[in-house]
VEXPALUM-311841 format. One record per residue (C-alpha): residue number from 1; x, y, z; residue in three letters; chain. Coordinates in nm, 3 decimals. Example, Ala and Ser with C-alpha at 12.3 -4.5 7.8 and 13.67 -1.06 7.14 Angstrom:
# residues 2
(atom 1, (1.230, -0.450, 0.780), 'ALA', 'A')
(atom 2, (1.367, -0.106, 0.714), 'SER', 'A')
***
This chain:
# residues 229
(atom 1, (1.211, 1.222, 1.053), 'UNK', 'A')
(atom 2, (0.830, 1.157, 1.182), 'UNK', 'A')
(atom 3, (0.664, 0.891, 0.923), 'UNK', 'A')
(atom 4, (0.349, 0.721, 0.962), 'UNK', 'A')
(atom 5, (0.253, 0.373, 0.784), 'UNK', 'A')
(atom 6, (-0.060, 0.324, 0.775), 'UNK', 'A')
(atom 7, (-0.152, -0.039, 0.668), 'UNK', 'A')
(atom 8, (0.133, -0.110, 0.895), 'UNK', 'A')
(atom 9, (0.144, -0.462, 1.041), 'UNK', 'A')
(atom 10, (0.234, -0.640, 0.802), 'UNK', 'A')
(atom 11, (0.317, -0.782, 0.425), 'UNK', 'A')
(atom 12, (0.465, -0.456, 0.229), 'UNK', 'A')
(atom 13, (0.355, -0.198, 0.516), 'UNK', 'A')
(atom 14, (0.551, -0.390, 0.799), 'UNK', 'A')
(atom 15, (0.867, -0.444, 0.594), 'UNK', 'A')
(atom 16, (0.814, -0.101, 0.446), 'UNK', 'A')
(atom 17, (0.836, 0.059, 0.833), 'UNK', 'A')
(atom 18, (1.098, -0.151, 0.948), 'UNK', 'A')
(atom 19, (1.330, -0.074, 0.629), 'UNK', 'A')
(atom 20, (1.221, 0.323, 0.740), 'UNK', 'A')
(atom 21, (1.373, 0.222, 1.138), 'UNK', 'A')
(atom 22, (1.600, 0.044, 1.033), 'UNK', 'A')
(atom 23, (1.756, 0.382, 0.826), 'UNK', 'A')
(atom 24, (1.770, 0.611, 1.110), 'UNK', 'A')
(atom 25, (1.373, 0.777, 1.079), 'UNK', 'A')
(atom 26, (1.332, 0.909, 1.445), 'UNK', 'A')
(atom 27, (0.986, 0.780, 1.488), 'UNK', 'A')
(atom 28, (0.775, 0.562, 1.284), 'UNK', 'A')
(atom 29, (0.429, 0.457, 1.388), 'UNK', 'A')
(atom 30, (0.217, 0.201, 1.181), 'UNK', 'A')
(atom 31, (-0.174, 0.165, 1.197), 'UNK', 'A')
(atom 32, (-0.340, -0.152, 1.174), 'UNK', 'A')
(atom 33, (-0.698, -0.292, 1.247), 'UNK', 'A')
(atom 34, (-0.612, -0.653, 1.389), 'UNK', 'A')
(atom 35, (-0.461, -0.639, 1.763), 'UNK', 'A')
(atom 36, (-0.272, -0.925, 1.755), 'UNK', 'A')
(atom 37, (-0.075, -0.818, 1.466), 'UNK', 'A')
(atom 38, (-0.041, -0.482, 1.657), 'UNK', 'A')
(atom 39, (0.090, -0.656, 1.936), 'UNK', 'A')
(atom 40, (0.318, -0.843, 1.732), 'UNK', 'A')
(atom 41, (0.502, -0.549, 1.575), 'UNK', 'A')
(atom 42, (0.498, -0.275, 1.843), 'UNK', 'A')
(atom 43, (0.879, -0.320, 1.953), 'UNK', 'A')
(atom 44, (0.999, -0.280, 1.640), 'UNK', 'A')
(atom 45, (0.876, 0.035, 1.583), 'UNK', 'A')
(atom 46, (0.812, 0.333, 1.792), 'UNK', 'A')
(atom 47, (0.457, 0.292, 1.818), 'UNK', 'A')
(atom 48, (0.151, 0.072, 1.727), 'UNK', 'A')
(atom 49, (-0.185, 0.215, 1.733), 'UNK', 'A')
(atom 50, (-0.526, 0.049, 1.638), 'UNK', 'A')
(atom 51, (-0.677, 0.300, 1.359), 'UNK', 'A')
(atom 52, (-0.983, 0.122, 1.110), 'UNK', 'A')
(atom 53, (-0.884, 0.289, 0.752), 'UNK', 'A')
(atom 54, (-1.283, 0.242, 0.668), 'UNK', 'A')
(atom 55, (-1.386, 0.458, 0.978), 'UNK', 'A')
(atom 56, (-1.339, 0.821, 0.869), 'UNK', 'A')
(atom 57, (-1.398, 0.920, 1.248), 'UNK', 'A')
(atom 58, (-1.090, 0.690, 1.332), 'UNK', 'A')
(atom 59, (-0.881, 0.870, 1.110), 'UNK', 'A')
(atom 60, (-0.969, 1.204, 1.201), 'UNK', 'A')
(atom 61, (-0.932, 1.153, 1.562), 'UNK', 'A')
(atom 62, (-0.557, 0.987, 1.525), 'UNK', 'A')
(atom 63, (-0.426, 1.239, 1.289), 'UNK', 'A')
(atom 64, (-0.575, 1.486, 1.601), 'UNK', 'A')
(atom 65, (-0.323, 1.280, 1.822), 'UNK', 'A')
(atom 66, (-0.071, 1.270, 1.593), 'UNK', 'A')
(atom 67, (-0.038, 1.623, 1.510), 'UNK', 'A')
(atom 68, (0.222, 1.752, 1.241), 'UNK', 'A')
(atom 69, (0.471, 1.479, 1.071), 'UNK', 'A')
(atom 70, (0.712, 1.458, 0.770), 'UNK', 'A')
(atom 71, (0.569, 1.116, 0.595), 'UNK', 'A')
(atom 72, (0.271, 0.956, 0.487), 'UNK', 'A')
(atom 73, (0.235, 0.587, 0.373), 'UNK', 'A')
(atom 74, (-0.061, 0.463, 0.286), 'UNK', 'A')
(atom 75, (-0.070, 0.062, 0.259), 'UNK', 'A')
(atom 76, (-0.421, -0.077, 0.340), 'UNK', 'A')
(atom 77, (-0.529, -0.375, 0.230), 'UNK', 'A')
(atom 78, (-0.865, -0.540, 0.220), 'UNK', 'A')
(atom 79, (-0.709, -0.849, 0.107), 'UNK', 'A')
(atom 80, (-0.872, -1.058, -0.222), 'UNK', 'A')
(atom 81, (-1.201, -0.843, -0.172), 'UNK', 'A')
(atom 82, (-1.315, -0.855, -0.574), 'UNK', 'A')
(atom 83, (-1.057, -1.115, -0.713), 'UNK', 'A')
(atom 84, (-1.233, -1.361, -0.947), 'UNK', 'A')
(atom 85, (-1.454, -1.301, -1.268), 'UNK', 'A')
(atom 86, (-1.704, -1.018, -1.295), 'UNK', 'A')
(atom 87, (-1.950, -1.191, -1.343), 'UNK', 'A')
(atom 88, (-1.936, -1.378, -1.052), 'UNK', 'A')
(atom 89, (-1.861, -1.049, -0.869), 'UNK', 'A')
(atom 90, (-2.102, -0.877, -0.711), 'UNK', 'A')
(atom 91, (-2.139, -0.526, -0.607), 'UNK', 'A')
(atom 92, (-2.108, -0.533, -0.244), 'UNK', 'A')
(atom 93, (-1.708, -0.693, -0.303), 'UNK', 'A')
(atom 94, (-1.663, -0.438, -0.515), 'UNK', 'A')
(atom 95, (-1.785, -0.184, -0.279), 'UNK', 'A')
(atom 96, (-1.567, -0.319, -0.048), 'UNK', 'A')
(atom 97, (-1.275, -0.342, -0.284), 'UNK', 'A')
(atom 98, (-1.300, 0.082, -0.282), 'UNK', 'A')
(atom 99, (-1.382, 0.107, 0.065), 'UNK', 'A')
(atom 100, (-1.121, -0.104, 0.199), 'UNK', 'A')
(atom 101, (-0.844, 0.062, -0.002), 'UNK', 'A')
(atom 102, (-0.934, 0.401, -0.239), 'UNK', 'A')
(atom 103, (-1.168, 0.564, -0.026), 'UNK', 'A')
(atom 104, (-0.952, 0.466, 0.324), 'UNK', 'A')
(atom 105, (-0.663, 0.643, 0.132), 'UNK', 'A')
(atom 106, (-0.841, 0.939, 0.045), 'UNK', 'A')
(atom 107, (-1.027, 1.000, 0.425), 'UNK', 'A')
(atom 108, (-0.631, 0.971, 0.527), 'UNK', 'A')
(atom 109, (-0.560, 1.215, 0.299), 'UNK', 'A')
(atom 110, (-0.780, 1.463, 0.366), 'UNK', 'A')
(atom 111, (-0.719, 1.486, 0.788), 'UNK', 'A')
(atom 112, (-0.351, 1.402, 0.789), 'UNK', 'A')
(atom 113, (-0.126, 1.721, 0.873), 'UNK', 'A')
(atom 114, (0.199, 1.552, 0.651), 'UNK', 'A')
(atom 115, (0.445, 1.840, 0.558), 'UNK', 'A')
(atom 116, (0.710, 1.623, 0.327), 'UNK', 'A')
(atom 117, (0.527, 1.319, 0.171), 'UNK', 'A')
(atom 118, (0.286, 1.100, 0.044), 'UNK', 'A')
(atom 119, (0.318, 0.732, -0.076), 'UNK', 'A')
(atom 120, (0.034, 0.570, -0.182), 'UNK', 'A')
(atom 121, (0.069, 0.141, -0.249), 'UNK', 'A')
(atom 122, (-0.093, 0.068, -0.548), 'UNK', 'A')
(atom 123, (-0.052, -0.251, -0.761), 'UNK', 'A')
(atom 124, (0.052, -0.354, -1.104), 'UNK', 'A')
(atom 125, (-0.329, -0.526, -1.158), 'UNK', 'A')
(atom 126, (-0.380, -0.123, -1.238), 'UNK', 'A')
(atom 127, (-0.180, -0.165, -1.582), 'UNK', 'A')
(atom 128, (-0.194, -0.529, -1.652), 'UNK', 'A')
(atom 129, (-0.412, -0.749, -1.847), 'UNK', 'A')
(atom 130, (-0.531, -1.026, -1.581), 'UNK', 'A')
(atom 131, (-0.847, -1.220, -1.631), 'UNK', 'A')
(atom 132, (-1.034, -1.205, -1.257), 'UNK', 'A')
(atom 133, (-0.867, -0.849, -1.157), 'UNK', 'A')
(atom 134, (-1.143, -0.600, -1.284), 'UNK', 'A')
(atom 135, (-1.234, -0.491, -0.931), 'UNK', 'A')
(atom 136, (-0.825, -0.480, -0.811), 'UNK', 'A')
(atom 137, (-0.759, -0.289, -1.148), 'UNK', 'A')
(atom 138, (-1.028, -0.010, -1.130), 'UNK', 'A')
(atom 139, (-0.936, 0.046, -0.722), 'UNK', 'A')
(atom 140, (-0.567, 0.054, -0.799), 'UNK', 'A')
(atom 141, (-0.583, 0.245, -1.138), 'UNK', 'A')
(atom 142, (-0.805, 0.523, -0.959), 'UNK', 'A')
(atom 143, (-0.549, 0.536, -0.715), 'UNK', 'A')
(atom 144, (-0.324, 0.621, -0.982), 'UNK', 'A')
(atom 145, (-0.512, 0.800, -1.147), 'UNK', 'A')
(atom 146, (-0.528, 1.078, -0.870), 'UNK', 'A')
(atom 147, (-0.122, 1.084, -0.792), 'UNK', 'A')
(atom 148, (-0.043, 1.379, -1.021), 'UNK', 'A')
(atom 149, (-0.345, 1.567, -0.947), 'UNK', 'A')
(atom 150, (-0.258, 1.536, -0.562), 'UNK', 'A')
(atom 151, (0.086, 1.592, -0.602), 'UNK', 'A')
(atom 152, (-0.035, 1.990, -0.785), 'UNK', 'A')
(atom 153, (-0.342, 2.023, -0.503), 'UNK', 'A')
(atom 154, (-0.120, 1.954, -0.221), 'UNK', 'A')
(atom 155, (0.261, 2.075, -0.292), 'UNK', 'A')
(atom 156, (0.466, 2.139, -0.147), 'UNK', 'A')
(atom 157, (0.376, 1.788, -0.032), 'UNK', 'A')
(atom 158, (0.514, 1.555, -0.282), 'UNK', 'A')
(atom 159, (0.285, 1.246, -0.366), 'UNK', 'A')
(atom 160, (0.353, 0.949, -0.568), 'UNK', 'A')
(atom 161, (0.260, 0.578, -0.571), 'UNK', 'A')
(atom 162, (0.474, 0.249, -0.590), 'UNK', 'A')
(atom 163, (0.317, 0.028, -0.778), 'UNK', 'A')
(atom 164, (0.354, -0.316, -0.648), 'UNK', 'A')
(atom 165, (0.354, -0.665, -0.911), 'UNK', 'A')
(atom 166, (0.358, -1.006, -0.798), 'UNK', 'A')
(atom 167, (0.481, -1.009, -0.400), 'UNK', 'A')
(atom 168, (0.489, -1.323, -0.177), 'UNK', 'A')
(atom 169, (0.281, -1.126, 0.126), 'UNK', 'A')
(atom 170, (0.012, -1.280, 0.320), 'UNK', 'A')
(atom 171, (-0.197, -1.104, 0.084), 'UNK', 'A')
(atom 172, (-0.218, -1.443, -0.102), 'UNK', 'A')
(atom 173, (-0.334, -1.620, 0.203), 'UNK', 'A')
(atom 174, (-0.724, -1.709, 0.045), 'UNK', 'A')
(atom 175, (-0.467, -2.006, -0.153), 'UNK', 'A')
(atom 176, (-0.397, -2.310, -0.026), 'UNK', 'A')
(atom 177, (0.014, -2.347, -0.003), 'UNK', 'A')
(atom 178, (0.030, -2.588, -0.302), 'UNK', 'A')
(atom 179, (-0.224, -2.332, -0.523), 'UNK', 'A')
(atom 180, (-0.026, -2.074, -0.448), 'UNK', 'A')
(atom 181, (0.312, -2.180, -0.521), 'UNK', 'A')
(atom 182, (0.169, -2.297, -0.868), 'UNK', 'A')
(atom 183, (0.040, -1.926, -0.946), 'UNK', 'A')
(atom 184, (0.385, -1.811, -0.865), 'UNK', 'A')
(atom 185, (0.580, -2.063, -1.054), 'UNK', 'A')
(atom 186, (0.360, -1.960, -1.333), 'UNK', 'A')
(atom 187, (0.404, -1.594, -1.276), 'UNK', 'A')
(atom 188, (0.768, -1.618, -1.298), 'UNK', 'A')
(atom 189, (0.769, -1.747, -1.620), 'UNK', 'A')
(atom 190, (0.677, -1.384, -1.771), 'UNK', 'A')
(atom 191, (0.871, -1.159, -1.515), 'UNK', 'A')
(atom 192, (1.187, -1.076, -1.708), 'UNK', 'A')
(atom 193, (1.338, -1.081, -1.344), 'UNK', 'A')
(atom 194, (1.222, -1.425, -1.274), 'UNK', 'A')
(atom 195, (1.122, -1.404, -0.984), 'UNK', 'A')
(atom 196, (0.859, -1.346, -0.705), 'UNK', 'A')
(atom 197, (0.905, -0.976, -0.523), 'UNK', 'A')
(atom 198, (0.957, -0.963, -0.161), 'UNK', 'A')
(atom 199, (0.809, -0.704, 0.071), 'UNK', 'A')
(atom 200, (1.150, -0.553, 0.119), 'UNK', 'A')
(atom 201, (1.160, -0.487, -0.270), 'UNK', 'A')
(atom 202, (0.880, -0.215, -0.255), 'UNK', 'A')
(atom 203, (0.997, -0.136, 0.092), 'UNK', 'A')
(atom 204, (1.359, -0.019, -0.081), 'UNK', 'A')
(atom 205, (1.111, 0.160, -0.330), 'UNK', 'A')
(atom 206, (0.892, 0.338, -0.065), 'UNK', 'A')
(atom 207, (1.223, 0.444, 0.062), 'UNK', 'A')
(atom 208, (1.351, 0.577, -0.236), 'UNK', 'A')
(atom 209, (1.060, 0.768, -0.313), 'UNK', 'A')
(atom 210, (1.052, 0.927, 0.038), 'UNK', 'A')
(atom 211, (1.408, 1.062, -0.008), 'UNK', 'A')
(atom 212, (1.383, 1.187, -0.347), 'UNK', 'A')
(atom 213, (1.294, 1.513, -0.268), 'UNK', 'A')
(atom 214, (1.274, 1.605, -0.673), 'UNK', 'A')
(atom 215, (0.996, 1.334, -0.734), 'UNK', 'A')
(atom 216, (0.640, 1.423, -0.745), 'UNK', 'A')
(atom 217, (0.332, 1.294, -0.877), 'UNK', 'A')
(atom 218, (0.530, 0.938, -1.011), 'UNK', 'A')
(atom 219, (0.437, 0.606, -1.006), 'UNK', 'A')
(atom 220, (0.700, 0.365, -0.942), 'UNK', 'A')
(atom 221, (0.630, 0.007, -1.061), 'UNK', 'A')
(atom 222, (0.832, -0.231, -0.863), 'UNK', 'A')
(atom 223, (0.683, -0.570, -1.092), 'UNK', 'A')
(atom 224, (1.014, -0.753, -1.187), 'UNK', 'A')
(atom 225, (0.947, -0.582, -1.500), 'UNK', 'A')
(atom 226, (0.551, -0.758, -1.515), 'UNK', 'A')
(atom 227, (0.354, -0.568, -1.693), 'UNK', 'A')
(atom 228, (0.562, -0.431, -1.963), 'UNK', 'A')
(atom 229, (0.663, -0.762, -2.085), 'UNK', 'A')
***
């Protein structure tokens, strides 16, 4: 099995491609942007590259190198681009919310040559009532928005989303420690599974949805039960 994360160095991509090694895939390469982090990971996968998700040229030419493979994951991240009130959020972070995440996902989509799979990372914000998420919530809810049209375009090729709540990933990094360990103390106090997810939780779930060769066009919310309660 030939899988590609892309998104790959770390937070919910890394633990997502070294649950994938760690399960017997023959070859899994992750993508990233920052070479350090690159650096960091490549021995424990099979290989590292440097791909930008925002440069459609990028993608075009690695998928070129890469040639034909069984799985796509798609994990970018442009970090806290667009968090905070809409008001106070302007159009270029917005921008840059899409860019960063929706429109890399989509330029991925259209030049990868993936004959089993697609998952797509979404996020919970896409479903929930949170003051400060507008941006995260109309990235993430396009993104899931277009699963179950994708999954009739391109079948064979199955294509769903997991659909990622509250995680402790490096994503939370623009808190100090002691701001961010309030937000999740307060965040567990309405996730019926009280507690925080860990990257290996969605990883299991990216997993899950690669093997289930019956499951198309899904979302997956791995939230701790978040936004239904």
């Amino acid at each position: 099995m030939r899988v590609v994360v892309m998104g790959g160095t770390s937070g919910i991509g890394l633990a997502t491609a070294e649950r994938l090694a760690g399960e017997g895939a023959a070859t899994v390469v992750v993508t990233g942007r920052d070479p350090e982090k690159l650096a960091a990971v490549k021995d424990r996968v099979s290989a590292a590259e440097q791909v930008d998700g925002t440069n459609e040229e990028e993608l075009a030419a690695f998928f070129e190198r890469t040639g034909e493979f069984d799985h796509l994951v798609l994990a970018f991240s442009p970090g806290s681009i667009g968090v905070g009130p809409i008001r106070e959020t302007g159009p270029a972070a917005v921008r840059a919310a899409f860019e960063g995440k929706l429109f890399g996902y989509l330029a991925a989509i259209r030049h990868a040559r993936v004959t089993g799979s697609i998952t797509l990372i979404s996020a919970a914000s896409a479903r929930a009532a949170l003051p400060g998420t507008v941006a995260l919530a109309a990235v993430n809810g396009a993104i899931e928005r277009m699963v179950a049209p994708l999954a009739a375009e391109l079948a064979p090729v199955r294509v769903n989303a997991v659909s990622p709540g509250v995680i402790d990933t490096p994503w939370w990094s623009f808190l100090p420690d002691d701001q961010r360990q309030s937000q999740f103390d307060a965040a567990v106090a309405g996730i019926p599974a009280r507690r925080i997810g860990q990257p290996d939780d969605v990883a299991r779930a990216v997993s899950y949805v690669i093997g289930a060769t019956y499951v198309t066009g899904t979302i997956l919310p791995v939230d701790g039960g978040f936004v239904g309660s």
